[in-house]
PyMOL Python script that loads the backbone (N, CA, C, O; Angstrom):
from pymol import cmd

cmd.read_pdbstr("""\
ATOM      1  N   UNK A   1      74.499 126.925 107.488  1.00  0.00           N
ATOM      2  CA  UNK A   1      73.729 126.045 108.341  1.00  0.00           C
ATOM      3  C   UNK A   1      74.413 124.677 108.386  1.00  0.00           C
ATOM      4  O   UNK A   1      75.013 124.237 107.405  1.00  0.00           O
ATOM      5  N   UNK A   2      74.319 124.057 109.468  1.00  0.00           N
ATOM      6  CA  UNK A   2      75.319 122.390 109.532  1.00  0.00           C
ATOM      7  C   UNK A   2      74.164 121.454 108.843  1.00  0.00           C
ATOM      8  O   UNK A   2      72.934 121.488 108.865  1.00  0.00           O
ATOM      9  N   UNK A   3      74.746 120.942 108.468  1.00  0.00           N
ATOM     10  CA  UNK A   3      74.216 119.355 107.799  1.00  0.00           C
ATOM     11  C   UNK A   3      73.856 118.614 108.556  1.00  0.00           C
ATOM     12  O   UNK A   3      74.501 118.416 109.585  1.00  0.00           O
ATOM     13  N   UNK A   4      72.639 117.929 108.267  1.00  0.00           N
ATOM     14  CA  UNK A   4      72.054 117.066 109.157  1.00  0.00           C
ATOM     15  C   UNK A   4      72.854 115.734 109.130  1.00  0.00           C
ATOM     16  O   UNK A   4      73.512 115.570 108.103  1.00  0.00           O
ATOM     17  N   UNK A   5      72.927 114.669 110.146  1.00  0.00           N
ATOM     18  CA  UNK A   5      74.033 113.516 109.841  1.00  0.00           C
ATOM     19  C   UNK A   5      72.649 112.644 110.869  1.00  0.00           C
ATOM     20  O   UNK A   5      71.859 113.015 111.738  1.00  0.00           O
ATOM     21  N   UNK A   6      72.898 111.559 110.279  1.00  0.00           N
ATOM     22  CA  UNK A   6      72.227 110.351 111.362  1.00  0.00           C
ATOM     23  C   UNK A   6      73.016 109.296 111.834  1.00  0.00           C
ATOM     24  O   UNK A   6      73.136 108.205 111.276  1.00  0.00           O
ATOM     25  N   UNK A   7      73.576 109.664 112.924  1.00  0.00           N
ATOM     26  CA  UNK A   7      74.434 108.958 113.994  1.00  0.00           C
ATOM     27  C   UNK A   7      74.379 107.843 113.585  1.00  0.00           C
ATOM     28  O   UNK A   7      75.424 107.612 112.978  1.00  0.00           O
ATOM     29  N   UNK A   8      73.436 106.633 113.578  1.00  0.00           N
ATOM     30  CA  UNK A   8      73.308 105.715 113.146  1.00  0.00           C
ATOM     31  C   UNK A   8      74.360 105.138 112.542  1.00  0.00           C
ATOM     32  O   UNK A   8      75.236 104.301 112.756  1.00  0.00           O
ATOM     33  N   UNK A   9      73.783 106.231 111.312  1.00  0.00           N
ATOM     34  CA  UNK A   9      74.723 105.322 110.206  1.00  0.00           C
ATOM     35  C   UNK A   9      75.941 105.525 110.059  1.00  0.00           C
ATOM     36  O   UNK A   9      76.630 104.717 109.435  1.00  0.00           O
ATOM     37  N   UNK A  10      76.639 107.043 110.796  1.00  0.00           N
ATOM     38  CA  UNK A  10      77.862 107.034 110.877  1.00  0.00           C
ATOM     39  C   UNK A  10      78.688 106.129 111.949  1.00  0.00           C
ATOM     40  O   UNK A  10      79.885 105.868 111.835  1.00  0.00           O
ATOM     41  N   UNK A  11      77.941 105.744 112.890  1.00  0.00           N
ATOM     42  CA  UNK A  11      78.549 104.805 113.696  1.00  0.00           C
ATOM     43  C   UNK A  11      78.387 103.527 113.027  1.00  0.00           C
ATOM     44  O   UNK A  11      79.411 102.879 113.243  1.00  0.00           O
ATOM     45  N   UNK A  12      77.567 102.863 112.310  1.00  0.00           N
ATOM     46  CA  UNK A  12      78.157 102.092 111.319  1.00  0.00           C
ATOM     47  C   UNK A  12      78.904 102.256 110.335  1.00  0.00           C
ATOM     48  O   UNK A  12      79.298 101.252 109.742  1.00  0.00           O
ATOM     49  N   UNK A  13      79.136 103.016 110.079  1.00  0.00           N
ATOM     50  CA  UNK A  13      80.092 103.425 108.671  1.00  0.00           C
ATOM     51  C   UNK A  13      81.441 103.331 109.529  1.00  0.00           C
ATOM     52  O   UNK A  13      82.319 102.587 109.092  1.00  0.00           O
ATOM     53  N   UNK A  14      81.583 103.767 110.271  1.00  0.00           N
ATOM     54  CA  UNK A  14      82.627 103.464 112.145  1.00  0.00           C
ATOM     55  C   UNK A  14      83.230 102.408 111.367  1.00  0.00           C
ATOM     56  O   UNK A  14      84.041 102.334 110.444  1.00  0.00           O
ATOM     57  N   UNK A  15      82.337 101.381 112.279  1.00  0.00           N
ATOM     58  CA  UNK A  15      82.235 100.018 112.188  1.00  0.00           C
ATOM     59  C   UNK A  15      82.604  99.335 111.520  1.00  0.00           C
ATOM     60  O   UNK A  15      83.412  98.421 111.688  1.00  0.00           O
ATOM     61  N   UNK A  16      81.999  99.710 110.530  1.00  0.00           N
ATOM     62  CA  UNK A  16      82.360  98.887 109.176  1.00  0.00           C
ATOM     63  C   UNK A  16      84.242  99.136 108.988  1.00  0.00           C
ATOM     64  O   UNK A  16      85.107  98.289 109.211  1.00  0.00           O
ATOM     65  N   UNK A  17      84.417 100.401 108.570  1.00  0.00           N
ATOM     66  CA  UNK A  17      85.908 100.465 108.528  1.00  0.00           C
ATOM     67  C   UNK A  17      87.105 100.082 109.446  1.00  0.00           C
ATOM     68  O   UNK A  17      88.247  99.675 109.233  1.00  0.00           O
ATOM     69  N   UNK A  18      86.349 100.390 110.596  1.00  0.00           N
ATOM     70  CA  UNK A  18      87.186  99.526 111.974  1.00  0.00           C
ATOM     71  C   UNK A  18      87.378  98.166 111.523  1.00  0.00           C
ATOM     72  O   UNK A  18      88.511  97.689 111.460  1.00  0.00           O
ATOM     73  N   UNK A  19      86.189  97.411 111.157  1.00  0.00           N
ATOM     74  CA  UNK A  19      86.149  96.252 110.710  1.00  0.00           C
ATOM     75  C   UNK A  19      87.225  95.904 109.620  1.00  0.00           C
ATOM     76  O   UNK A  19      87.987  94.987 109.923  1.00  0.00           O
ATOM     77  N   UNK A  20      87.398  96.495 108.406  1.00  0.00           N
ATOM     78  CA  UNK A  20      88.473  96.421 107.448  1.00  0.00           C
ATOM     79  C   UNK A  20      89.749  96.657 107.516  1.00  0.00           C
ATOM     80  O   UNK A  20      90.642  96.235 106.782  1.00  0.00           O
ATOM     81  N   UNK A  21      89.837  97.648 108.820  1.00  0.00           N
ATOM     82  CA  UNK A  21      91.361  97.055 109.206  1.00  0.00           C
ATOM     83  C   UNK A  21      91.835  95.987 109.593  1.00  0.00           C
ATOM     84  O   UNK A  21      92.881  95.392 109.333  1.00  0.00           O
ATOM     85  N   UNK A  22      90.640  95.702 110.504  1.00  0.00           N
ATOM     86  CA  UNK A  22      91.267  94.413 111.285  1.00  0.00           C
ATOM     87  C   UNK A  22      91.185  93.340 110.425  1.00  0.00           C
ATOM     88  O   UNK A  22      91.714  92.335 110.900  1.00  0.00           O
ATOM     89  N   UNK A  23      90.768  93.215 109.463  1.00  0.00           N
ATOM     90  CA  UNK A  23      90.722  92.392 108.061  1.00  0.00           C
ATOM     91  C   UNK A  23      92.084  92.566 107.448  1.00  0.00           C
ATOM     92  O   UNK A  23      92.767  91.583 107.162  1.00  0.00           O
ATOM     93  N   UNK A  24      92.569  94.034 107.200  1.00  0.00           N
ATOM     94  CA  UNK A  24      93.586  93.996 106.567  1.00  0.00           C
ATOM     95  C   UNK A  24      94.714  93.179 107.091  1.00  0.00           C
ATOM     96  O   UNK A  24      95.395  92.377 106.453  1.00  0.00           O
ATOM     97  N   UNK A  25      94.857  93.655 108.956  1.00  0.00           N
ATOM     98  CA  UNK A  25      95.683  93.278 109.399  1.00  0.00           C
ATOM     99  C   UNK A  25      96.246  92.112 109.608  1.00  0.00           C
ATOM    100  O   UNK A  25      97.404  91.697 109.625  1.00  0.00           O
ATOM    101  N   UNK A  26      95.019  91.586 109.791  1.00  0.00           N
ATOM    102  CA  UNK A  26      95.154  89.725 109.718  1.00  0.00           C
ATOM    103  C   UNK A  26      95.679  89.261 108.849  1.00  0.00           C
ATOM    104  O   UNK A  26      96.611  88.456 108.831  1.00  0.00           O
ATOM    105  N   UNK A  27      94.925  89.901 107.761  1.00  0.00           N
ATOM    106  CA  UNK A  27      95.702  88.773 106.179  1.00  0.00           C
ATOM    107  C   UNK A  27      97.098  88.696 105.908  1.00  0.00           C
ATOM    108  O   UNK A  27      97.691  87.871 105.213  1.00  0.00           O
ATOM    109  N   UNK A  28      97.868  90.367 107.015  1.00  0.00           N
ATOM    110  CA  UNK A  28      99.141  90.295 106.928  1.00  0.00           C
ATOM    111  C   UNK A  28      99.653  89.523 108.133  1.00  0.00           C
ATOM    112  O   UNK A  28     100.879  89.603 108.216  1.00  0.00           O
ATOM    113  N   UNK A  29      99.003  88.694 109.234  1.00  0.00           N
ATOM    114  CA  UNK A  29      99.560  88.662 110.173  1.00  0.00           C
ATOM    115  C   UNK A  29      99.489  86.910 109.482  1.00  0.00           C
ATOM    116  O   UNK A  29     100.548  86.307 109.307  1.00  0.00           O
ATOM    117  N   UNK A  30      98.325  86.344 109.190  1.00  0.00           N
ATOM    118  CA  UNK A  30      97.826  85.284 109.054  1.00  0.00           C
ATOM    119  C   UNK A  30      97.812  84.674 107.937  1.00  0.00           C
ATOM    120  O   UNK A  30      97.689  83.459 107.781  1.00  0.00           O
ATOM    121  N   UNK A  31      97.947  85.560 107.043  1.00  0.00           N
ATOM    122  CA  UNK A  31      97.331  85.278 105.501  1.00  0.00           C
ATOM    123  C   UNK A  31      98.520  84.650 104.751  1.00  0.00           C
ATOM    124  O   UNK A  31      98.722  84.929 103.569  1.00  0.00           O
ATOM    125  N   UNK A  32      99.222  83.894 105.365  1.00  0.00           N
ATOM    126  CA  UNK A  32     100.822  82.895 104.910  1.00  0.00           C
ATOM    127  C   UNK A  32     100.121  81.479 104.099  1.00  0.00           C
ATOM    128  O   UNK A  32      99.086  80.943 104.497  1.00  0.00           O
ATOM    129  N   UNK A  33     100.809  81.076 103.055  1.00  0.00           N
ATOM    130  CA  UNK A  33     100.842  79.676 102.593  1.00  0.00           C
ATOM    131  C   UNK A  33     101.165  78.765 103.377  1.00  0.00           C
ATOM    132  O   UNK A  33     102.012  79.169 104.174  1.00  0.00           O
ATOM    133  N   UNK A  34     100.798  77.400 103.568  1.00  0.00           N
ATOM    134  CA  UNK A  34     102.012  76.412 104.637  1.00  0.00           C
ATOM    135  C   UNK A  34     103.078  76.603 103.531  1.00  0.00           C
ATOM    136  O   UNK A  34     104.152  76.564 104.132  1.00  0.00           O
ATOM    137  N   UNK A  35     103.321  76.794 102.182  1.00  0.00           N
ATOM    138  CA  UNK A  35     104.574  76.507 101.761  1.00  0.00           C
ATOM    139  C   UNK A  35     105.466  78.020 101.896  1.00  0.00           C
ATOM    140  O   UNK A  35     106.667  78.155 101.666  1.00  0.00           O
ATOM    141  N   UNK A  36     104.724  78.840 102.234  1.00  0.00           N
ATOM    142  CA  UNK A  36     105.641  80.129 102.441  1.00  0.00           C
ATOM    143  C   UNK A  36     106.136  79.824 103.433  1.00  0.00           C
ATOM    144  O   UNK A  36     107.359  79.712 103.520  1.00  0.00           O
ATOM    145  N   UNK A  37     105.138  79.562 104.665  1.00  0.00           N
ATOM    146  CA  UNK A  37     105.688  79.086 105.827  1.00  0.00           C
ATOM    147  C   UNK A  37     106.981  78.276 106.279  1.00  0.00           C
ATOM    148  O   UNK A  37     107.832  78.512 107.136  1.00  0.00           O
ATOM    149  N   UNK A  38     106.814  77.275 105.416  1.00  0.00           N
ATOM    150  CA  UNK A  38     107.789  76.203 105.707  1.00  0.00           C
ATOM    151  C   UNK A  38     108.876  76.795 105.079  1.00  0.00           C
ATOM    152  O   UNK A  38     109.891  76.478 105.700  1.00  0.00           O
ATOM    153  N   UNK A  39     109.230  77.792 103.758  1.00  0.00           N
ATOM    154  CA  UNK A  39     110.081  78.229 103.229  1.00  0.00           C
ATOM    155  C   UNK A  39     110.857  79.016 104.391  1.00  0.00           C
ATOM    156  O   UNK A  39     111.986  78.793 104.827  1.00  0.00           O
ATOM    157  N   UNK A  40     110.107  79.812 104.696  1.00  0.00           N
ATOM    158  CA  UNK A  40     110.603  80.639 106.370  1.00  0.00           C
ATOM    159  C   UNK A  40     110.913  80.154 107.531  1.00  0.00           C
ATOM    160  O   UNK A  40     111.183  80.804 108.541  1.00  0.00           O
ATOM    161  N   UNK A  41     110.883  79.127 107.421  1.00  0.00           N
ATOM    162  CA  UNK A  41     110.931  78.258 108.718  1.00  0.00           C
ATOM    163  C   UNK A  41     112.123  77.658 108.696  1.00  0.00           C
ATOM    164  O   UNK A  41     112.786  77.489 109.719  1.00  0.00           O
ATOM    165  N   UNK A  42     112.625  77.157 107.122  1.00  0.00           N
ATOM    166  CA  UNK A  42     113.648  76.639 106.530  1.00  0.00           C
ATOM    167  C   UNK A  42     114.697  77.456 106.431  1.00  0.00           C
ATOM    168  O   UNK A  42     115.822  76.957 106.469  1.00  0.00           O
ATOM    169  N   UNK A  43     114.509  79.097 106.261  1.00  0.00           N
ATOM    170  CA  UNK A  43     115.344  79.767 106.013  1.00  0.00           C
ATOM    171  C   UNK A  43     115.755  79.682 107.428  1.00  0.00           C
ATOM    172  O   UNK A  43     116.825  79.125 107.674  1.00  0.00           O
ATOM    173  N   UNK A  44     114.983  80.201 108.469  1.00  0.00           N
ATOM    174  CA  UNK A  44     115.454  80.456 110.064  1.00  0.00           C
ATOM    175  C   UNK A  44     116.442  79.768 110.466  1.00  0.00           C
ATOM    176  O   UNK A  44     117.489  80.252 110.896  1.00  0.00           O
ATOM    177  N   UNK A  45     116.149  78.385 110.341  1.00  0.00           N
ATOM    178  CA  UNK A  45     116.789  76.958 110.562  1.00  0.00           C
ATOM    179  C   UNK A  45     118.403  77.216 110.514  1.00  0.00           C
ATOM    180  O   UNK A  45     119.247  77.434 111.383  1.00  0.00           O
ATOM    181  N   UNK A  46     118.443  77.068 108.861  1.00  0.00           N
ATOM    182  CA  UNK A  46     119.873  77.581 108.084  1.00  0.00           C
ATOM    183  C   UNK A  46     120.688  78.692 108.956  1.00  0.00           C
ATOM    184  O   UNK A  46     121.781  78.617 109.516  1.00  0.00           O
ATOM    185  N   UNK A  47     119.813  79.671 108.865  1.00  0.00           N
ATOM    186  CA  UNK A  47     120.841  80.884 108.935  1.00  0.00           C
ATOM    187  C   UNK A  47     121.117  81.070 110.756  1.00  0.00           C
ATOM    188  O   UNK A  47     121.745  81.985 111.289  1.00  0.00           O
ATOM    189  N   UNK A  48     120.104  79.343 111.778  1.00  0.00           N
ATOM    190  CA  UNK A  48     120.594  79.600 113.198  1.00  0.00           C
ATOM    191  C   UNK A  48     121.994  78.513 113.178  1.00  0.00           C
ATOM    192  O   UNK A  48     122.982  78.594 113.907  1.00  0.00           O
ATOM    193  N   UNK A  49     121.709  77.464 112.068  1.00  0.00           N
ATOM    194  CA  UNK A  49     122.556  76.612 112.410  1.00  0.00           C
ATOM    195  C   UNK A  49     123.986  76.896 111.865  1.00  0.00           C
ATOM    196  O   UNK A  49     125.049  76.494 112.337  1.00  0.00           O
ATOM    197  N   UNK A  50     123.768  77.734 110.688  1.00  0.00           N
ATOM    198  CA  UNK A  50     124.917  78.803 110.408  1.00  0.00           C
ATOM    199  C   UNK A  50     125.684  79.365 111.462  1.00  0.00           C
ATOM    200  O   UNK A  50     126.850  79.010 111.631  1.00  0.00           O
ATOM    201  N   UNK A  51     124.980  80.448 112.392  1.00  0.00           N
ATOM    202  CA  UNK A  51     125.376  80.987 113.228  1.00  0.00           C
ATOM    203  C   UNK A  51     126.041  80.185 113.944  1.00  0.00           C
ATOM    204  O   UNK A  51     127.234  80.485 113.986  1.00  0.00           O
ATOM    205  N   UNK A  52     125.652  78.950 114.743  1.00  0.00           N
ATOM    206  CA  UNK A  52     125.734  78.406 115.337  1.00  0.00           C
ATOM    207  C   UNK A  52     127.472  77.724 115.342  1.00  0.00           C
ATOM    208  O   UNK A  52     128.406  77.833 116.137  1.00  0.00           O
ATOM    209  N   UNK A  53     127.277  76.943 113.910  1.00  0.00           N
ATOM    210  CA  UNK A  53     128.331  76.921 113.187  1.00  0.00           C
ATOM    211  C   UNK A  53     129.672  77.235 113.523  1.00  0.00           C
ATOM    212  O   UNK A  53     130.662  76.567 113.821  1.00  0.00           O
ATOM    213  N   UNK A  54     129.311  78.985 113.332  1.00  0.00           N
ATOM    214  CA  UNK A  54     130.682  79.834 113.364  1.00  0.00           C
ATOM    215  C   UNK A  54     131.341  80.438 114.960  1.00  0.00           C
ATOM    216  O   UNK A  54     132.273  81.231 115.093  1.00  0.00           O
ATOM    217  N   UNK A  55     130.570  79.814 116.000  1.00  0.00           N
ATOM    218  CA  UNK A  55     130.648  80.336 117.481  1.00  0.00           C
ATOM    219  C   UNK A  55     132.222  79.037 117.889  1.00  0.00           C
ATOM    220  O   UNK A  55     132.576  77.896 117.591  1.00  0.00           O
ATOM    221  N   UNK A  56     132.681  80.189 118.709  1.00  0.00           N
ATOM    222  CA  UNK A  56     134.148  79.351 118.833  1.00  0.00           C
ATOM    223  C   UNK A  56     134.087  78.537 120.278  1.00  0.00           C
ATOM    224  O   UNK A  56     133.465  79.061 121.201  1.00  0.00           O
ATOM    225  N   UNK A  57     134.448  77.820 120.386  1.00  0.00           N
ATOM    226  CA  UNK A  57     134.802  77.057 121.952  1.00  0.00           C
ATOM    227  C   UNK A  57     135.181  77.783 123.051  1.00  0.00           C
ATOM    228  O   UNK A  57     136.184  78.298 122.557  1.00  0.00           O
ATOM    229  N   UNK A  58     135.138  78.218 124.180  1.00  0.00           N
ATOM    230  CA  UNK A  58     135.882  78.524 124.820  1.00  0.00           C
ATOM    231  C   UNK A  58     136.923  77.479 125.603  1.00  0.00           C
ATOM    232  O   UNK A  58     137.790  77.921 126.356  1.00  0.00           O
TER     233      UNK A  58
END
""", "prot")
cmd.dss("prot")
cmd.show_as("cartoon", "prot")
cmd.util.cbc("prot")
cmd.orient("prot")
């Protein structure tokens, strides 16, 4: 015989986990220090003006 389920709450239970991704995802998209930041920002810098650097004249 099937198991009874109450929609309800599985569409919150949905919800809820839908919800915790998009939690997860953020903290990886968003979830930076300003000093990590600026560390990365610093690295970019370097390694364009590096590049930059080594480009020949025509």
């Amino acid at each position: 015989m099937a198991e009874i389920v109450n929609l309800r709450t599985v569409r919150k239970r949905k919800a809820r986990e839908d919800d915790a991704a998009r939690a997860e995802q953020n903290r990886i998209l968003f979830g930076r220090t300003k000093a990590e930041k600026t560390q990365s920002r610093a690295e970019t810098e370097l390694a364009t003006r590096r590049l930059d650097s080594h480009k020949r004249e025509d």
